[in-house]
TORPA-4810 file (N, C-alpha, C, O; in nm, 3 decimals):
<nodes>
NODE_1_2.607_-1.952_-5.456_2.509_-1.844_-5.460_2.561_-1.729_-5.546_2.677_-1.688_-5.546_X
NODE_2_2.458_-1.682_-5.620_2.519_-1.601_-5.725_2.553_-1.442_-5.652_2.478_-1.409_-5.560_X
NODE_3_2.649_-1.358_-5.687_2.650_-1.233_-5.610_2.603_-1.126_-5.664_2.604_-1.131_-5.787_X
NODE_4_2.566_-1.037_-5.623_2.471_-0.927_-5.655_2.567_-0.855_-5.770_2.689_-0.864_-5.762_X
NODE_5_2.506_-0.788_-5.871_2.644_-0.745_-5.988_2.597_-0.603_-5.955_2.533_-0.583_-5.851_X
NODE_6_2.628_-0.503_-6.042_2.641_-0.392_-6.044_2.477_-0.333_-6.075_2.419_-0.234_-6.030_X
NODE_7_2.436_-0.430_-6.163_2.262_-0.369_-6.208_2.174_-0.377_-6.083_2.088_-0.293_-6.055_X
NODE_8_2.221_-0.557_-5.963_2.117_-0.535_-5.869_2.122_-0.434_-5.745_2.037_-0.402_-5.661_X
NODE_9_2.279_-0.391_-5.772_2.303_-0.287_-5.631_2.252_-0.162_-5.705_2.191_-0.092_-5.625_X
NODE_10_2.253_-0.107_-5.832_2.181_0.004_-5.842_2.023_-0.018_-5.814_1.966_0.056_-5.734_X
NODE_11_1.961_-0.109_-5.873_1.806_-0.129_-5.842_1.824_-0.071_-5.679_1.796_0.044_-5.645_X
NODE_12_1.855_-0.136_-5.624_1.838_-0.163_-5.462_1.893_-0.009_-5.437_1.858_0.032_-5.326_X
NODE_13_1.943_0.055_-5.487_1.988_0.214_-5.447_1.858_0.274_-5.490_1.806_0.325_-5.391_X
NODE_14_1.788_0.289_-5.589_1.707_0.295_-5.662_1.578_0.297_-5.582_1.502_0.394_-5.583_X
NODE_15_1.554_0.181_-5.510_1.410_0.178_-5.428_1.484_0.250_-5.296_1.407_0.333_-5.246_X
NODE_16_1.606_0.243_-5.228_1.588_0.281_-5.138_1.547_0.491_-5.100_1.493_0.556_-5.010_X
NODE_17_1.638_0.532_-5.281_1.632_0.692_-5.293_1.450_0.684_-5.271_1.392_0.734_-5.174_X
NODE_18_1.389_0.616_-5.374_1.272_0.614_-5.412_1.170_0.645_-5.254_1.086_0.733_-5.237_X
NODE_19_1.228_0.511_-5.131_1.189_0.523_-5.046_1.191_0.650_-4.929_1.129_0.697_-4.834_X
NODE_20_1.319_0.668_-5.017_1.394_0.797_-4.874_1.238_0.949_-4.910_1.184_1.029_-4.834_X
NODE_21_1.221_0.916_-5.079_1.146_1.093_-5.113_0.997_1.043_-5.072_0.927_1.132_-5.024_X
NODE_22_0.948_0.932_-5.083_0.791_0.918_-5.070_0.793_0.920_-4.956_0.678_0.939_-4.918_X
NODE_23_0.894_0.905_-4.832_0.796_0.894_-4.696_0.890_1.028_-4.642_0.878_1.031_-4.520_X
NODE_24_0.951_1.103_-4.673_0.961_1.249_-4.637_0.837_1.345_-4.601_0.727_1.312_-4.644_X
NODE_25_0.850_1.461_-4.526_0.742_1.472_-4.539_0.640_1.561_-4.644_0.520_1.585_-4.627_X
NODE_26_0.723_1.598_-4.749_0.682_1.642_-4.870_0.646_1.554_-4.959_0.620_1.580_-5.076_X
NODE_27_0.640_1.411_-4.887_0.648_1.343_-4.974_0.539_1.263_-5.065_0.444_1.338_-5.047_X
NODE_28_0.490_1.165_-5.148_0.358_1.133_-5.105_0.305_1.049_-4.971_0.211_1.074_-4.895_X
NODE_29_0.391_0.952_-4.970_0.330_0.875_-4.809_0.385_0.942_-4.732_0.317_0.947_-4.629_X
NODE_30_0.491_1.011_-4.723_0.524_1.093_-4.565_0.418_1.219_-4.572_0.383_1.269_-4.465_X
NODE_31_0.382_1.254_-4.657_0.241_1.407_-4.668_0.089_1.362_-4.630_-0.004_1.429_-4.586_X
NODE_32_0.097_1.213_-4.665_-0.022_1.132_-4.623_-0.020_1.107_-4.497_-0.107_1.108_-4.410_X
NODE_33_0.091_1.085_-4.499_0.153_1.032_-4.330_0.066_1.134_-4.247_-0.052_1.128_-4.213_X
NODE_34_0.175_1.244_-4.223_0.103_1.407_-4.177_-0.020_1.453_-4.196_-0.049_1.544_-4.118_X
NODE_35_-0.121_1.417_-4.285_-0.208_1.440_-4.275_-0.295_1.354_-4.188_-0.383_1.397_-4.113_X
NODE_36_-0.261_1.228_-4.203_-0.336_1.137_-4.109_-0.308_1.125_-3.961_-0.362_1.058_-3.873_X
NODE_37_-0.195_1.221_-3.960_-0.201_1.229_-3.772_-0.245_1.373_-3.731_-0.273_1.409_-3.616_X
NODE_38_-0.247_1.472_-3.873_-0.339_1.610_-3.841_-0.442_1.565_-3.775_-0.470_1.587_-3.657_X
NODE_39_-0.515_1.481_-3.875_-0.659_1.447_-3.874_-0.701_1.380_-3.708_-0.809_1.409_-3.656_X
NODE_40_-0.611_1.299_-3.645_-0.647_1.246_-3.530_-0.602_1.351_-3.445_-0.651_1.351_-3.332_X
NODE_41_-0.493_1.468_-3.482_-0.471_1.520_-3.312_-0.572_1.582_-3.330_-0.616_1.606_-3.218_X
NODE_42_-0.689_1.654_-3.459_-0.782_1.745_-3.443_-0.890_1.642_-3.386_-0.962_1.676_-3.291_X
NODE_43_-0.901_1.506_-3.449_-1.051_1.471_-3.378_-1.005_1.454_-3.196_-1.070_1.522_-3.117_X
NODE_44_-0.944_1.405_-3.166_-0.895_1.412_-3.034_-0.925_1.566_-3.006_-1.025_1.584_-2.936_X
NODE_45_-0.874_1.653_-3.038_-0.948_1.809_-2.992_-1.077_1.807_-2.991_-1.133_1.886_-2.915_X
NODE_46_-1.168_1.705_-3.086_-1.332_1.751_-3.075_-1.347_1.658_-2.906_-1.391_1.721_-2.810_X
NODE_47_-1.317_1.547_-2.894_-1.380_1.510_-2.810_-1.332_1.569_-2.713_-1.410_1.565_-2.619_X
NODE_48_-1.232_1.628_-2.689_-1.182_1.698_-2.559_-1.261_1.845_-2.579_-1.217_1.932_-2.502_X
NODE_49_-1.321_1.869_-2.629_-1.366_2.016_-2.615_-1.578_1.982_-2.629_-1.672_2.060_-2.615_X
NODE_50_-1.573_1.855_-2.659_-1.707_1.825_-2.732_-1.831_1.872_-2.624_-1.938_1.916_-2.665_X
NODE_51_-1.799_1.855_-2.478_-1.883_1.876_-2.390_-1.931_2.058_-2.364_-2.039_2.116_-2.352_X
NODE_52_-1.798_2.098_-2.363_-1.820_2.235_-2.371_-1.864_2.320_-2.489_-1.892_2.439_-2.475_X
NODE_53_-1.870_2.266_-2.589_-1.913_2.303_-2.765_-2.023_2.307_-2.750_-2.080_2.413_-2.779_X
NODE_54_-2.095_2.201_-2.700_-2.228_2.171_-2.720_-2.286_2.253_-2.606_-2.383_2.328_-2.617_X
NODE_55_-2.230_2.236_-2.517_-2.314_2.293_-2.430_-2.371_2.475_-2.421_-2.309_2.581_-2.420_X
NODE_56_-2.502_2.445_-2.417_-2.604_2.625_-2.427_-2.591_2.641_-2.555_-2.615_2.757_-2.587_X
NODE_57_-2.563_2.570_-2.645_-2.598_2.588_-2.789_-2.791_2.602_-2.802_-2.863_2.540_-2.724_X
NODE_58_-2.849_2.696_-2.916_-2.952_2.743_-2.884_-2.980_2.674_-3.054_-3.069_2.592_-3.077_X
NODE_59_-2.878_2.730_-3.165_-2.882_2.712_-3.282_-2.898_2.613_-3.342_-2.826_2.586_-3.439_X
NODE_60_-3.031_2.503_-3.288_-3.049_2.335_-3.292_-3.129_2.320_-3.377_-3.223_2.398_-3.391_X
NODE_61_-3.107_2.199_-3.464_-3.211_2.108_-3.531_-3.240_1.949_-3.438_-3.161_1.866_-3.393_X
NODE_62_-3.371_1.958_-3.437_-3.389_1.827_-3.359_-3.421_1.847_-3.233_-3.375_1.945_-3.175_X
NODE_63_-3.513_1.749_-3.160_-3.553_1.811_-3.049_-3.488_1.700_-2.905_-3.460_1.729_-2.788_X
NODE_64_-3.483_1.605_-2.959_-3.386_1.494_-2.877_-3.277_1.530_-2.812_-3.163_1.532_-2.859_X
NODE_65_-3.317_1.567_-2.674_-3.205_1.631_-2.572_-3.074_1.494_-2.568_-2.952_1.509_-2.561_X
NODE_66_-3.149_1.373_-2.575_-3.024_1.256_-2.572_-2.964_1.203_-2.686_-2.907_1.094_-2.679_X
NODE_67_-2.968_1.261_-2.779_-2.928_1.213_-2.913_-2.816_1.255_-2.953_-2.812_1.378_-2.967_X
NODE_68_-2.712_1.195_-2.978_-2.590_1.232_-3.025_-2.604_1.387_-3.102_-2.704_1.404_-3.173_X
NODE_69_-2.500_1.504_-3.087_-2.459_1.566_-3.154_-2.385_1.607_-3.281_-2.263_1.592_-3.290_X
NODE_70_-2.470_1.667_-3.397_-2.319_1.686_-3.492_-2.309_1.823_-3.509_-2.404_1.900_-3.504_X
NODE_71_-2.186_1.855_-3.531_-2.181_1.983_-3.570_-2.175_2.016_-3.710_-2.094_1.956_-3.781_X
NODE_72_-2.283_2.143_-3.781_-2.256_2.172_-3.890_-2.226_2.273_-3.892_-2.276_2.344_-3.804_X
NODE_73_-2.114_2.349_-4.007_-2.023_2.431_-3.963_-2.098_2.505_-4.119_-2.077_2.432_-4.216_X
NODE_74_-2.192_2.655_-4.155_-2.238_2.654_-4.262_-2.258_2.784_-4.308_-2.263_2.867_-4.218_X
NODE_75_-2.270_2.823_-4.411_-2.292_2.955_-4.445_-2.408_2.978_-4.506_-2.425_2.885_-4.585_X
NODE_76_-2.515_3.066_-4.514_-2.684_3.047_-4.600_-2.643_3.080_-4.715_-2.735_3.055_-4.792_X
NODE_77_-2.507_3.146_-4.800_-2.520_3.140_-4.922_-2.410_3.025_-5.021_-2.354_3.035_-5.130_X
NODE_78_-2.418_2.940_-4.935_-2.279_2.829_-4.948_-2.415_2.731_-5.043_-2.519_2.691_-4.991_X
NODE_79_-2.379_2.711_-5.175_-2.455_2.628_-5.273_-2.485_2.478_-5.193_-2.589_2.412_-5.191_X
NODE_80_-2.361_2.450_-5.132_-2.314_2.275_-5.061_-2.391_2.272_-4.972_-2.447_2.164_-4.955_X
NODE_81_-2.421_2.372_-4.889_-2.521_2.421_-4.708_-2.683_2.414_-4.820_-2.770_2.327_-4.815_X
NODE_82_-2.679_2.500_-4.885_-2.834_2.510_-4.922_-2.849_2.326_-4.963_-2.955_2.282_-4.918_X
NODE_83_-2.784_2.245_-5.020_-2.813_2.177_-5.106_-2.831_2.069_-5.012_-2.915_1.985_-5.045_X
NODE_84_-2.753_2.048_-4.868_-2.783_1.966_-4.787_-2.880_1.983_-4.668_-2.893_1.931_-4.557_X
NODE_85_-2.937_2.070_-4.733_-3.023_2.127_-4.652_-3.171_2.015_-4.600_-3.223_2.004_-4.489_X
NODE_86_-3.193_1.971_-4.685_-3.319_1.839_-4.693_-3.275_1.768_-4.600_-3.330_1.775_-4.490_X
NODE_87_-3.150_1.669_-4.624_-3.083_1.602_-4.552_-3.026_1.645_-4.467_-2.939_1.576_-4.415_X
NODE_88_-3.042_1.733_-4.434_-2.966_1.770_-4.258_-3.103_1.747_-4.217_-3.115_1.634_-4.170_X
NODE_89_-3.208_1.812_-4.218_-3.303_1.825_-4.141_-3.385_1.698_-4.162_-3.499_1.702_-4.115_X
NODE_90_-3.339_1.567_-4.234_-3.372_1.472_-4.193_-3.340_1.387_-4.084_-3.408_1.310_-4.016_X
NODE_91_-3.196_1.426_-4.084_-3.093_1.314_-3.972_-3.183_1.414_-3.835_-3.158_1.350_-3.733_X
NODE_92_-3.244_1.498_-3.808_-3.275_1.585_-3.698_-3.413_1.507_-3.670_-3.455_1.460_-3.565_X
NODE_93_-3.476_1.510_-3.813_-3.643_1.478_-3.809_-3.631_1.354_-3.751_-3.723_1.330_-3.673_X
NODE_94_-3.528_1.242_-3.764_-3.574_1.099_-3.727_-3.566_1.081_-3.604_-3.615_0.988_-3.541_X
NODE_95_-3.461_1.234_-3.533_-3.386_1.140_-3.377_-3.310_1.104_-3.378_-3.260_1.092_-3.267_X
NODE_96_-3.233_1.057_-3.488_-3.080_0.995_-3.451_-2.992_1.142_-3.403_-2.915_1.151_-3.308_X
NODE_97_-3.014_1.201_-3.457_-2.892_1.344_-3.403_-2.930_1.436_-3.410_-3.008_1.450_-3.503_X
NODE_98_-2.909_1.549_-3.330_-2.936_1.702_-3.299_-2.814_1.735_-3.395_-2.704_1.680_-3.403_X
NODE_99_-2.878_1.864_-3.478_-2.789_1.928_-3.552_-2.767_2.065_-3.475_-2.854_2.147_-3.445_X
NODE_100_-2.624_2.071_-3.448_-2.559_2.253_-3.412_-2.522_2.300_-3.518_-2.441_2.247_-3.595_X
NODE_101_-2.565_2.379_-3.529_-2.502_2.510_-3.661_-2.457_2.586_-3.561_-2.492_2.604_-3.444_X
NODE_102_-2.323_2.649_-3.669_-2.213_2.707_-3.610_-2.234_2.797_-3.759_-2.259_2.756_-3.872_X
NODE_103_-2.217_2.915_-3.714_-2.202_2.993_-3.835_-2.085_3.068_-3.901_-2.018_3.156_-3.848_X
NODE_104_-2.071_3.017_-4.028_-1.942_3.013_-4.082_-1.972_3.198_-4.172_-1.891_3.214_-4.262_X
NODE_105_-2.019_3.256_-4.163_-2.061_3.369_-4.250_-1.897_3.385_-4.357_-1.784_3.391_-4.309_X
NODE_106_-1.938_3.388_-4.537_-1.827_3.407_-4.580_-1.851_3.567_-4.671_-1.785_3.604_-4.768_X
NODE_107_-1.910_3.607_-4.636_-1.990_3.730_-4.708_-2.072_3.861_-4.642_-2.175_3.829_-4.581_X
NODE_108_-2.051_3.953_-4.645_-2.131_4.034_-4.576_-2.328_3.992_-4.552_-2.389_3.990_-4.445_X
NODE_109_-2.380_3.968_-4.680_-2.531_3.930_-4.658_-2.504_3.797_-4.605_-2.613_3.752_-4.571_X
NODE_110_-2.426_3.724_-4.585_-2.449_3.563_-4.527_-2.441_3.640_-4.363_-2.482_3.602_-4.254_X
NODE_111_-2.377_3.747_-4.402_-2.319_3.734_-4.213_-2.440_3.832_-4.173_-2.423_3.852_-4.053_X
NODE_112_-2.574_3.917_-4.222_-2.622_3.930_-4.208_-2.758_3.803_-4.224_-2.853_3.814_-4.146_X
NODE_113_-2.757_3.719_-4.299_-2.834_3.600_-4.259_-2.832_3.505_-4.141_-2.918_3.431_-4.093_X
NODE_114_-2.679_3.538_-4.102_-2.628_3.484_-3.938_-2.701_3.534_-3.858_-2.774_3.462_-3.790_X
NODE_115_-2.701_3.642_-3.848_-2.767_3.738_-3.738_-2.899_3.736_-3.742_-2.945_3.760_-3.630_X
NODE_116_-3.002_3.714_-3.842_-3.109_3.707_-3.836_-3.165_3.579_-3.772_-3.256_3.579_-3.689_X
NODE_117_-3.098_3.466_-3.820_-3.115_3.353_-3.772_-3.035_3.331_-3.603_-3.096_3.245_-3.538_X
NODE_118_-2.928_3.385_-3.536_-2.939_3.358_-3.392_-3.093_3.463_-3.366_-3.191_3.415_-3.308_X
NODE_119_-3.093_3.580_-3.410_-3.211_3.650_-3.312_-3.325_3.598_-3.331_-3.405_3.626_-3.242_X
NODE_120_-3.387_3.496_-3.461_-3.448_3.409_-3.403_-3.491_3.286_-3.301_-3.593_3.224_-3.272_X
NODE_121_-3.308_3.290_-3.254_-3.328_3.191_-3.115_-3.388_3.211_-3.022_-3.449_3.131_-2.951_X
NODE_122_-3.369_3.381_-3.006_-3.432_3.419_-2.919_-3.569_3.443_-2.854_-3.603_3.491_-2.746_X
NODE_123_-3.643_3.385_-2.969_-3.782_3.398_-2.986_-3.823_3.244_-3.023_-3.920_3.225_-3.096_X
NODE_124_-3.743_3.130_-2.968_-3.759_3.026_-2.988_-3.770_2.967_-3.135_-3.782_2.845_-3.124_X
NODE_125_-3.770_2.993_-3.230_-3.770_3.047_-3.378_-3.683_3.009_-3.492_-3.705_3.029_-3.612_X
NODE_126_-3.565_2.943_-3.429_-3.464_2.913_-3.494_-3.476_2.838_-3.606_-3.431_2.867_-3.718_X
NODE_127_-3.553_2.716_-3.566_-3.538_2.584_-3.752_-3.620_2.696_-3.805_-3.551_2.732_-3.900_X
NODE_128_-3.727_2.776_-3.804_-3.837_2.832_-3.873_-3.711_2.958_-3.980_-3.694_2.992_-4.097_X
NODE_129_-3.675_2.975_-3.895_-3.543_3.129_-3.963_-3.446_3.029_-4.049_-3.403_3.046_-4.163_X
NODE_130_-3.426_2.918_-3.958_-3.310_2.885_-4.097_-3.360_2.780_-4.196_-3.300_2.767_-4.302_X
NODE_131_-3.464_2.706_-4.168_-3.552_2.670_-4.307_-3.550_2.807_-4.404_-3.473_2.816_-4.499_X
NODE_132_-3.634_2.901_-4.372_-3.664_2.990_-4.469_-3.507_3.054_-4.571_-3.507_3.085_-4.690_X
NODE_133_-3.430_3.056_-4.508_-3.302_3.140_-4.486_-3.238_3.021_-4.593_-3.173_3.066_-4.687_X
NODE_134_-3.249_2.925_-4.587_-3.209_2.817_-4.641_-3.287_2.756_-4.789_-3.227_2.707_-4.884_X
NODE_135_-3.386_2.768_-4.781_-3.515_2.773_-4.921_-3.556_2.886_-5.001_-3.635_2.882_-5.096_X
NODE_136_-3.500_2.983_-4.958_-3.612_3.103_-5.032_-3.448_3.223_-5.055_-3.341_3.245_-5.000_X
NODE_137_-3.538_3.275_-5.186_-3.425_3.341_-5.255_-3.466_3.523_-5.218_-3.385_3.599_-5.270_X
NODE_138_-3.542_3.569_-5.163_-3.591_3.669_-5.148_-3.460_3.774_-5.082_-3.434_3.885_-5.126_X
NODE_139_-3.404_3.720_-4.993_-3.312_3.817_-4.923_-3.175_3.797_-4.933_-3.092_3.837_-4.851_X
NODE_140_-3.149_3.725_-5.047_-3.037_3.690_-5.124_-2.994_3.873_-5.201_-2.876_3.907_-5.197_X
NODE_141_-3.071_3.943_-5.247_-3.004_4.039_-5.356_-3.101_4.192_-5.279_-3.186_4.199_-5.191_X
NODE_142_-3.062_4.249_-5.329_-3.091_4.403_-5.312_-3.090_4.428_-5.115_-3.007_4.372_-5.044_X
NODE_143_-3.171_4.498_-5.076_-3.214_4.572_-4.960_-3.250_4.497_-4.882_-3.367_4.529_-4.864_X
NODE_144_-3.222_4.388_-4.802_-3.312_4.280_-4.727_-3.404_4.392_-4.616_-3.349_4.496_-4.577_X
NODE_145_-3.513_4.365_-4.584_-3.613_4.395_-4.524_-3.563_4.260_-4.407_-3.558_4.150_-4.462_X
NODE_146_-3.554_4.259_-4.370_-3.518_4.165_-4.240_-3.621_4.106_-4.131_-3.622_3.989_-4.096_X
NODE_147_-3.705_4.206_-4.085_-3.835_4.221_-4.014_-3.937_4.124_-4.098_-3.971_4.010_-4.064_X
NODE_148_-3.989_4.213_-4.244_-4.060_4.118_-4.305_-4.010_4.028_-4.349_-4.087_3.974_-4.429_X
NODE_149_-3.872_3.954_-4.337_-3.816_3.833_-4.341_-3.873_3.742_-4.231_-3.916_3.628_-4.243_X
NODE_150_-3.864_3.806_-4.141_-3.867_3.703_-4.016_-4.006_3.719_-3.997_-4.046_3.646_-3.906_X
NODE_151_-4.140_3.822_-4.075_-4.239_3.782_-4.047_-4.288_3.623_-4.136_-4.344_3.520_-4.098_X
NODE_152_-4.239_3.664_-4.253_-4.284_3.558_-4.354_-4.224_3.406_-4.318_-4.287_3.305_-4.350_X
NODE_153_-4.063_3.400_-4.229_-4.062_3.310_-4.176_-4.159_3.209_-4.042_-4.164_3.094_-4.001_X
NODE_154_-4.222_3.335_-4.018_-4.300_3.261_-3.898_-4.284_3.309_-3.743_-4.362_3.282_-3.652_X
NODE_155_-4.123_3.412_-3.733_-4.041_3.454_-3.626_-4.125_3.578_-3.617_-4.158_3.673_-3.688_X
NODE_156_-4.145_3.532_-3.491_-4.187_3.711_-3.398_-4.093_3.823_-3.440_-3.971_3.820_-3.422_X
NODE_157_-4.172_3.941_-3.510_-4.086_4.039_-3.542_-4.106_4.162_-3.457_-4.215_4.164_-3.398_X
NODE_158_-4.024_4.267_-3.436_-4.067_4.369_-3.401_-3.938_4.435_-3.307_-3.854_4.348_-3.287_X
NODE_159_-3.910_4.540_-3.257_-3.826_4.613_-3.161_-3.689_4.506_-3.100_-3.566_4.505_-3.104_X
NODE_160_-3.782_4.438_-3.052_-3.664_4.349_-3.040_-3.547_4.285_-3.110_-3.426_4.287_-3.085_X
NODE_161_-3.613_4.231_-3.200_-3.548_4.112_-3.307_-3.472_4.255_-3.380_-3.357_4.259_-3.426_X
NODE_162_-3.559_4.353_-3.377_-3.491_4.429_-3.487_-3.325_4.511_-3.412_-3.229_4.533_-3.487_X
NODE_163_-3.321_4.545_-3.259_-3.239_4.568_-3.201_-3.154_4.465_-3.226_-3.038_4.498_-3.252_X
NODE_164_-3.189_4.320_-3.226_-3.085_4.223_-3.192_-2.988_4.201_-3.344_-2.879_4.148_-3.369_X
NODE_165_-3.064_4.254_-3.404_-2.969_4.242_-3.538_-2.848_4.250_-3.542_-2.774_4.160_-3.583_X
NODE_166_-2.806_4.371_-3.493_-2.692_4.534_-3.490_-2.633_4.505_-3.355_-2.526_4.560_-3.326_X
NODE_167_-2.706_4.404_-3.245_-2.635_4.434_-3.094_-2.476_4.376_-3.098_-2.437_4.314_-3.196_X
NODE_168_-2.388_4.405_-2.980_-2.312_4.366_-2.963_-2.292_4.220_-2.897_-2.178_4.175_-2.898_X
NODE_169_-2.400_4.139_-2.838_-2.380_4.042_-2.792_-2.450_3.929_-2.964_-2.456_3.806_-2.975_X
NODE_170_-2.475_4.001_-3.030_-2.495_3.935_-3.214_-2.387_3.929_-3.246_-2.344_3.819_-3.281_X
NODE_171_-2.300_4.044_-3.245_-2.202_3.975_-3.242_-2.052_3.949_-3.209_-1.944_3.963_-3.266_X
NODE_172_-2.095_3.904_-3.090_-2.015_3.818_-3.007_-2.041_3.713_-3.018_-1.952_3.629_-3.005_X
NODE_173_-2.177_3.675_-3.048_-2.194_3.528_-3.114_-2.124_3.505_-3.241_-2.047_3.412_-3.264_X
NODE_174_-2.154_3.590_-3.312_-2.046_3.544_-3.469_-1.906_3.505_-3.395_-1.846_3.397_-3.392_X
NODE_175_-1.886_3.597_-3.354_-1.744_3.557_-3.336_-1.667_3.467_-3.251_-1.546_3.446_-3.245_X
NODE_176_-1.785_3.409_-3.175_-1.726_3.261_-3.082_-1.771_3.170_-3.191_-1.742_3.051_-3.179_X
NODE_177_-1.856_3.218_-3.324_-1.882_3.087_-3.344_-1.722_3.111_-3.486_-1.718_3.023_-3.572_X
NODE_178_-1.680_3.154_-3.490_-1.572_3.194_-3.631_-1.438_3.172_-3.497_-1.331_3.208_-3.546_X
NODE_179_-1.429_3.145_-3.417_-1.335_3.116_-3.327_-1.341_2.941_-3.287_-1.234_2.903_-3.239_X
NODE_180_-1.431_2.847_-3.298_-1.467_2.741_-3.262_-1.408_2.714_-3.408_-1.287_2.697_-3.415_X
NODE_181_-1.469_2.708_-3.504_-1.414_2.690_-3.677_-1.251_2.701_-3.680_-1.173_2.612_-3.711_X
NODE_182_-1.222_2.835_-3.641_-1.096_2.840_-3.606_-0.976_2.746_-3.602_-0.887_2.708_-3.678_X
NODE_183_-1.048_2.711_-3.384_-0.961_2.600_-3.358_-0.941_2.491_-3.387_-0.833_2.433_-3.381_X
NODE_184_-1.141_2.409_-3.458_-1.130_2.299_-3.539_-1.076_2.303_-3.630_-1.076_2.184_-3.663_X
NODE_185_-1.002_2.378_-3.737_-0.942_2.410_-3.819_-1.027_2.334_-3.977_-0.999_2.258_-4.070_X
NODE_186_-1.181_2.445_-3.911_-1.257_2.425_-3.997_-1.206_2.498_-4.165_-1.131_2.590_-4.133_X
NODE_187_-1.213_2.495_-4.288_-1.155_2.523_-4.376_-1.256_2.555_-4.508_-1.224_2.617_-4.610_X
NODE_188_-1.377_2.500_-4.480_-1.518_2.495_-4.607_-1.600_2.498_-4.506_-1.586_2.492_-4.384_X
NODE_189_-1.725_2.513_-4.611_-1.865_2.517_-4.572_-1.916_2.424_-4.725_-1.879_2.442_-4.841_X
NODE_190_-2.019_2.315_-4.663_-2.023_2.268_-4.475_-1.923_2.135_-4.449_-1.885_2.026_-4.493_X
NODE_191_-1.910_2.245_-4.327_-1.801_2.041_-4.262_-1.894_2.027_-4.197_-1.961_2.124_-4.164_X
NODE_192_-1.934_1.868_-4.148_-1.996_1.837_-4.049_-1.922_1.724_-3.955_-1.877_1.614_-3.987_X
NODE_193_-1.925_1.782_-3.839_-1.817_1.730_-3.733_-1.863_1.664_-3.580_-1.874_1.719_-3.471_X
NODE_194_-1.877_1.571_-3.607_-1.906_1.459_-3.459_-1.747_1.401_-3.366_-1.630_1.396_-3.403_X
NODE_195_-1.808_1.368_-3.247_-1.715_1.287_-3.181_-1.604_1.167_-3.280_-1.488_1.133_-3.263_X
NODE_196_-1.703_1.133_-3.379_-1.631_0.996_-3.449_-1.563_1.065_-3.637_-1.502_0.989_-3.712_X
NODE_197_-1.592_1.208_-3.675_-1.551_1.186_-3.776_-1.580_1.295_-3.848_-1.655_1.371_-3.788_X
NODE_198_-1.554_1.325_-3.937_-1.535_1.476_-4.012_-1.569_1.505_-4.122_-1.468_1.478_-4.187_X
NODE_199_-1.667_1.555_-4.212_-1.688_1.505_-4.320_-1.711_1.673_-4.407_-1.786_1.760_-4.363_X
NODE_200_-1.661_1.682_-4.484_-1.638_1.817_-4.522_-1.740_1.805_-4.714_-1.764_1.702_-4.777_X
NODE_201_-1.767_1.918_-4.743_-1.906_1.930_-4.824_-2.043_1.848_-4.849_-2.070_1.776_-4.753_X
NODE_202_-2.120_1.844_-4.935_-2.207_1.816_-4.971_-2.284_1.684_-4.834_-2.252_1.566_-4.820_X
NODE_203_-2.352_1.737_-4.784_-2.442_1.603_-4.727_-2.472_1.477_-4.789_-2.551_1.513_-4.876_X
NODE_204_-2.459_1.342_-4.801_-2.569_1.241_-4.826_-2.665_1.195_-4.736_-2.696_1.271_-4.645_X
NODE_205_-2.720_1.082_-4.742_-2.838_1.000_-4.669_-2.683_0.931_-4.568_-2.686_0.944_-4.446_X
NODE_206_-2.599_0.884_-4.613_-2.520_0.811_-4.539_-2.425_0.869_-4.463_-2.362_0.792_-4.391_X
NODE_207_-2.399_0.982_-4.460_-2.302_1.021_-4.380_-2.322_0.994_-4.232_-2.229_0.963_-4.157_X
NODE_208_-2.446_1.008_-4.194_-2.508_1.042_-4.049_-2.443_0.892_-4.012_-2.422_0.891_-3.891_X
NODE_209_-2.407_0.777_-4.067_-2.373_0.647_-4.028_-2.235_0.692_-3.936_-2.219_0.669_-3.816_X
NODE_210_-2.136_0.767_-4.032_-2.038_0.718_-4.002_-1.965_0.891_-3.889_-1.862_0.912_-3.824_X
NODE_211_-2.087_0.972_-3.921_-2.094_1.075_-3.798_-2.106_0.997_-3.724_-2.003_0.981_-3.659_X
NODE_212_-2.221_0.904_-3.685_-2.266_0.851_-3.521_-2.154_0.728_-3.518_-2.166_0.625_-3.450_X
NODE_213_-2.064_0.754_-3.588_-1.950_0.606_-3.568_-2.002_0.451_-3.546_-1.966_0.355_-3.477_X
NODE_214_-2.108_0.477_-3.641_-2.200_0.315_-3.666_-2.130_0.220_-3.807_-2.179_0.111_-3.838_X
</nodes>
């Protein structure tokens, strides 16, 4: 049997250095590594928290009390949120899943588009505020009129809605919902986040598959 010479013990030093830097954890498969057990201790956090997330959420698409949940995590001036906008409110329209919006506000007028859209919950009002909020460019630039926002949306306007803008329990909602993002260690707008899977920008027709872990 022939014995190893000097060229095959360097090779063999060679893959093993090679091996020692790629699975480090700076490494490429040791950084892949780490990311792929980020990724499960966080989905393991959704389902351990999934019951209490959902629950008294008001901010719904879809009317199917038994239909799986997803969460969309979104901002009204996020190009990726407006653009999946069709397709969210399809996966809602068919029944396969109730959509939660969680509001990611990254901007002063988004975080005033937040607020307009919970105080339409309150008036039962919600898809009507964030369709509009979501399609129409009107309260994107200058002075938003807010009131005649929410008339032209369809939302009961008046004393109320207009108090709820500015209240303190508005926001206290922002801020449980920028605390939930938080702990999911939400990072863009939009992620959309189910029991089975995580899917961060732009919506397709297919995602909702591998949200409902089909």
């Amino acid at each position: 049997m022939k014995r190893p010479g000097i060229q095959d013990l360097g090779l063999a030093v060679c893959f093993v250095l090679l091996a020692v830097i790629a699975f480090r954890p700076s490494g490429v498969v040791g950084g892949r590594l780490g990311e792929w057990k980020d990724e499960r201790q966080v989905l393991a956090r959704y389902r351990e928290e999934w019951k209490q997330a959902v629950a008294g959420r008001r901010s719904v698409l879809g009317s199917g009390g038994a239909a799986p949940a997803i969460f969309e995590f979104s901002d009204y001036l996020c190009p990726f949120c407006r653009l999946s906008h069709e397709t969210v409110n399809g996966w809602a329209a068919s029944g396969e899943a109730r959509v939660v919006l969680v509001h990611v506000p990254l901007s002063d007028r988004s975080a005033a588009a937040a607020r307009a859209a919970i105080c339409a919950e309150t008036e039962g009002a919600f898809p009507r505020m964030h369709d509009y909020l979501m399609t129409n460019e009107d309260w994107k630039a200058g002075e938003a009129d807010w009131e005649s926002i929410a008339t032209a949306a369809h939302v009961p306007a008046g004393t109320s809605f207009t108090r709820c803008l500015d209240s303190p329990a508005t926001a206290e909602r922002l801020a449980r919902d920028a605390a939930l993002a938080d702990r999911w260690r939400i990072t863009a707008t939009p992620t959309f986040v189910s029991e089975h899977a995580r899917i961060v920008g732009a919506a397709s027709e297919t995602d909702v598959e591998e949200l409902l872990g089909r």
